[in-house]
N, C-alpha and C positions, 0 to 999 in steps of 0.2 A: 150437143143434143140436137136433135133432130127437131125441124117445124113438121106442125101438123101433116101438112102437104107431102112434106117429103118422107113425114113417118108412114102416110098411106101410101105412097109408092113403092115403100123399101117393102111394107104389107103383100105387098099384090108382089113385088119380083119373088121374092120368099116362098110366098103359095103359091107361082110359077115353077119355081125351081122343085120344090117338095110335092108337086101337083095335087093339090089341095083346090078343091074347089069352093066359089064365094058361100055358098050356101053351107056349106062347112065348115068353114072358117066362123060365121057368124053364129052356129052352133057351139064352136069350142067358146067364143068369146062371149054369149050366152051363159053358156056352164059354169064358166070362170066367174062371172059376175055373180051370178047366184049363191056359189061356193064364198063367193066374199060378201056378198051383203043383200042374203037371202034371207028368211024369218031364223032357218036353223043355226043361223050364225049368232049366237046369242052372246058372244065377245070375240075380240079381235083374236085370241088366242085361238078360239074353238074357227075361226074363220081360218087361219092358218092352217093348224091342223088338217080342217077338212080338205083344202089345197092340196096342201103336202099328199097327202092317202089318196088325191085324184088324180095327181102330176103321175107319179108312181103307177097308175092301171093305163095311163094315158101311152099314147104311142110316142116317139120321143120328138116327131114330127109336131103331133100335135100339143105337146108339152111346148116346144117351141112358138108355137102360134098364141098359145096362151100365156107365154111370158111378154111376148110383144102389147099382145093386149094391155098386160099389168102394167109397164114401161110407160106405155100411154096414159093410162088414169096414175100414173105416177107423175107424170110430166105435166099433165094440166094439174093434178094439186100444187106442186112444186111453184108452177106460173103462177097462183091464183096465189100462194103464202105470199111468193117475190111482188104482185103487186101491190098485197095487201102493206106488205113492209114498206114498202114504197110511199105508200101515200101515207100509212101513219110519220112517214119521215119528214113528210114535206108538211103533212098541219104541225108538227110539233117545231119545225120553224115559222111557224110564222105570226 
């Protein structure tokens, strides 16, 4: 798994390679967010959904730049469970 740092590097060589520019990029990552936890998203399912139906009109570029996004707010919930599990580990010994 990638650190933050290197997740936004691998970001920027990707929309180097794809030539995407930042302000676009922030755009697709925008969309992305909204499609997951915008008002219309009134359950996780219907927030899927609406992903899935935008991945599909999306170019396949910018489908890629929005899954990197996702990977991210993947990866900091991931961190923030493993901390949490962490420290409830450590008061339950003590």
């Amino acid at each position: 798994m990638f650190e933050p740092n290197e997740e936004s590097i691998v970001l920027e060589i990707v929309s180097g390679f794809l030539d995407i520019p930042g302000d676009e990029m922030m755009r697709i990552g925008d969309t992305t967010k909204k499609l997951l936890f915008g008002p219309e998203a009134v359950s996780e399912e219907a927030a899927a959904e609406r992903l899935k139906a935008a991945l599909k009109d999306m170019p396949k570029e910018h489908a890629l730049i929005a899954g990197m996004f996702i990977s991210g707010l993947l990866r900091c919930n991931l961190a923030q469970q493993a901390q949490h599990c962490q420290q409830d580990r450590a008061e339950g010994e003590k």
